[in-house]
N, C-alpha and C positions, 0 to 999 in steps of 0.2 A: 510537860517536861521533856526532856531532851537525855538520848544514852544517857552519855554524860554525864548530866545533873543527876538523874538518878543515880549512879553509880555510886557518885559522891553523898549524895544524902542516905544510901542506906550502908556506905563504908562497903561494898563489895566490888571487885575487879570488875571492869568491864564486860570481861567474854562471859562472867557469868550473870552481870545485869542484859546482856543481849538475848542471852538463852532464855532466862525467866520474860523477857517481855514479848518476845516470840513466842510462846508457850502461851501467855496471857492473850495475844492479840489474835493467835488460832482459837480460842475459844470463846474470842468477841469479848473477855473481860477490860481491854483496853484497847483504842483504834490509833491508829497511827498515822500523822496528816503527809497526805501525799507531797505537798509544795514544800515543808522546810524538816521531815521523817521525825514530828515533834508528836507526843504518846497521849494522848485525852483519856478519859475513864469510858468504857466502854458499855453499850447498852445492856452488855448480859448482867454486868452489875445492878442494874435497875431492878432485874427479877428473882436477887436476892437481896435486895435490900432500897434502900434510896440514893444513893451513890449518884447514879447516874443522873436524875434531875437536880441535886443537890451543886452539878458540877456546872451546870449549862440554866443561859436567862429562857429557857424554853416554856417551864408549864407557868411562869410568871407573865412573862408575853401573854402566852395563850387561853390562861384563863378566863380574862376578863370577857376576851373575846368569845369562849364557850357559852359562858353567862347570856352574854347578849344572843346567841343564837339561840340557845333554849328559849330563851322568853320570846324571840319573833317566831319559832318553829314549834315549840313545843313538845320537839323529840328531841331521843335521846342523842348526844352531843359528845363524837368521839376523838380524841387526839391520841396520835400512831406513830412509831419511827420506824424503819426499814433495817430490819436485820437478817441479811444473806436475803433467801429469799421469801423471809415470813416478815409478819408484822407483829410489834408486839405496842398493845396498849399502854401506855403512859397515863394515859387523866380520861375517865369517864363524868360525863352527868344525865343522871338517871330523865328520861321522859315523866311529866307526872300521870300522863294519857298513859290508857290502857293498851297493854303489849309489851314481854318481856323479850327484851334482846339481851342475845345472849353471848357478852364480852365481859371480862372482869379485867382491872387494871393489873398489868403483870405475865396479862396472857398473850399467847403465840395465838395467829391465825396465818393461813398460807395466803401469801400477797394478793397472786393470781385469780381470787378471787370474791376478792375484796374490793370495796373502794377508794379506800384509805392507800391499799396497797397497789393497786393498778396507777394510782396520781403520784405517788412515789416512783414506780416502776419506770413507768413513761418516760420519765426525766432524767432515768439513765444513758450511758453510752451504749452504741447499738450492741460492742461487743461483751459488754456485760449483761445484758437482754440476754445476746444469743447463747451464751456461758449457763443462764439460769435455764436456757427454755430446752436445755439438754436434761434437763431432770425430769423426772415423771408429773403427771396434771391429774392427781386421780378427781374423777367429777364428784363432788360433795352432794351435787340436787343435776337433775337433767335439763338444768338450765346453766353448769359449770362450763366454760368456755377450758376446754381441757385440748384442743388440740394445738402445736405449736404456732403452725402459720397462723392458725383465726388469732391469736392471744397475741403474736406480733403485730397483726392487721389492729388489735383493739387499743392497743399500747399506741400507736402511731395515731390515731384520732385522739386518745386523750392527749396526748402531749397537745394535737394540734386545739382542741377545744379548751383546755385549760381544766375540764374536770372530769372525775370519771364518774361510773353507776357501776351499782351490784343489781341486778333484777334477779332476785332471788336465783344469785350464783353460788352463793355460801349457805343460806338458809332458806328452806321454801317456808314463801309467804313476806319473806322481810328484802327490803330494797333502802338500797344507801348510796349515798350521794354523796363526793368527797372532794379537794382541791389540793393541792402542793404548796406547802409552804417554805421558803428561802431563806436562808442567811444571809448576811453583806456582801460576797462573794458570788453569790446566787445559784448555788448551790443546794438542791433538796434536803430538805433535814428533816421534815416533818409533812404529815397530815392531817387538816381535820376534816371531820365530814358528820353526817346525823343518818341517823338510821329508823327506821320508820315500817309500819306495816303495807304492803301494797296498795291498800286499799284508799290511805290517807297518802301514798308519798303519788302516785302516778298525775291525779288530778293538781297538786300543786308543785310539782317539780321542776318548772320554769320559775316560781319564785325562789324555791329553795336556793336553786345553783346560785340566783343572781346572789344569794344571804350568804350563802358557803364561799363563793371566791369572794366577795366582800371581806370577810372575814379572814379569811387566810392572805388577803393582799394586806393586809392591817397590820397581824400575825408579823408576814414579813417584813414591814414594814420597822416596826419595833425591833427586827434584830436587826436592821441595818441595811437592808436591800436598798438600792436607792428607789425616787418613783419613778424612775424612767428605767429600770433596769428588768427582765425579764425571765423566763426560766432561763434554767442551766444549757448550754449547747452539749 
C-alpha cells in the first residue's frame, strides 16, 4: 500500500501515517519498494509471527522445490531471506541422515558467513557490500572469512559462479551449499541451499550445486523471472 491508502484506511493524517511507517520500516517491520515508495510487510514480522510469508508466493514456490532436493540429497534443506546484514530462516526440512544442523525457522544467522547469506550478498550493489563490510566480521570457527577485502574477493566469485559454500565458516564440521533465488524483476529475494556434514558434502559437492541451482532456477522461475533473464546487476 501506498502513504496515502494507508492514511486513509486507518482514518489518520498523513504526517502522522509517515512517521508510524518510518518507525516500522527502521525496524524492518515493513520494507518500502524503492521504484514506486509502495510499503510490503516486512521480514521482522516473520519472527514474530507468520505475516511475513503469509504476504508473499515465496515458501509456496519454494517448497515443493525443497521437497525435491531432500529426496535427491538427503540433507538438510534450507530457505533464507536477507535481512540487513543477517539471515534469517523462513522454511527448514530436517535431513533423515545422521547429523544435527543447527538452524530453526525464525532464526538470525550473520550472512557473511553463511551460504544462503553470501548467494544473497553477492547480488547486491557494490555500494551496499561496502556499507555492510564496515561492520565488524567476528570469526564464528577459524575457517570464518572475517577479513573485509577476502569477504569482498569471495562475494565477487559467488556472484560470478552462480552459488556460494560455507566450509565450515559458521560451524566446525558442517559445509553448505547455496544459490540465489529472483523475482520477475530479478531482483534477489531469497536463498536455498542444504547443509551437510563435511564428511558427505566435500565428495559429492559437484552434484549438489548442479541440484541447488536447479532448484533455485525453478524457485525463480515460479515467481516470474523470465528464462532468459539473470541475476540482478
Amino acid at each position: 500500500m501506498g502513504m496515502s491508502e494507508t492514511a486513509r484506511a486507518l482514518g489518520l493524517a498523513k504526517s502522522t501515517t509517515y512517521r508510524l511507517l518510518t518507525a516500522l520500516r527502521d525496524r524492518g517491520y515493513v520494507r518500502q519498494m524503492t521504484s514506486t515508495g509502495r510499503y510490503l510487510i516486512g521480514v521482522k514480522a516473520f519472527e514474530v509471527g507468520s505475516g511475513f510469508l503469509t504476504q508473499t508466493d515465496l515458501r509456496s514456490a519454494s517448497y515443493p522445490e525443497m521437497e525435491r532436493l531432500l529426496q535427491e540429497t538427503e540433507e538438510t534443506v534450507h530457505l533464507a531471506v536477507l535481512d540487513g546484514f543477517d539471515v534469517v530462516y523462513v522454511e527448514k526440512i530436517v535431513s533423515p541422515r545422521p547429523f544435527s544442523v543447527n538452524s530453526e525457522v525464525g532464526r538470525r544467522s550473520p550472512a557473511y558467513c553463511t551460504a544462503v547469506g553470501k548467494a544473497m550478498l553477492a547480488q547486491q550493489d557494490m555500494a551496499s557490500i561496502d556499507r555492510w563490510l564496515q561492520a565488524p566480521l567476528p570469526a564464528l570457527t577459524l575457517s570464518t572469512i572475517s577479513d573485509p577485502a577476502d569477504l569482498k574477493r569471495e562475494l565477487a566469485n559467488v556472484r560470478q559462479a552462480g552459488f556460494a559454500t560455507d566450509s565450515e565458516e559458521s560451524e566446525v564440521g558442517l559445509c553448505c551449499l547455496a544459490a540465489p533465488i529472483f523475482d520477475h524483476s530479478g531482483h534477489v529475494v531469497a536463498a536455498i541451499g542444504i547443509a551437510a556434514p563435511k564428511l558427505r558434502m566435500v565428495p559429492s559437492q559437484d552434484l549438489y550445486q548442479s541440484q541447488v541451482l536447479t532448484s533455485a532456477q525453478r524457485i525463480s522461475t515460479l515467481l516470474g523471472l523470465p528464462a532468459s533473464a539473470g541475476r540482478s546487476s
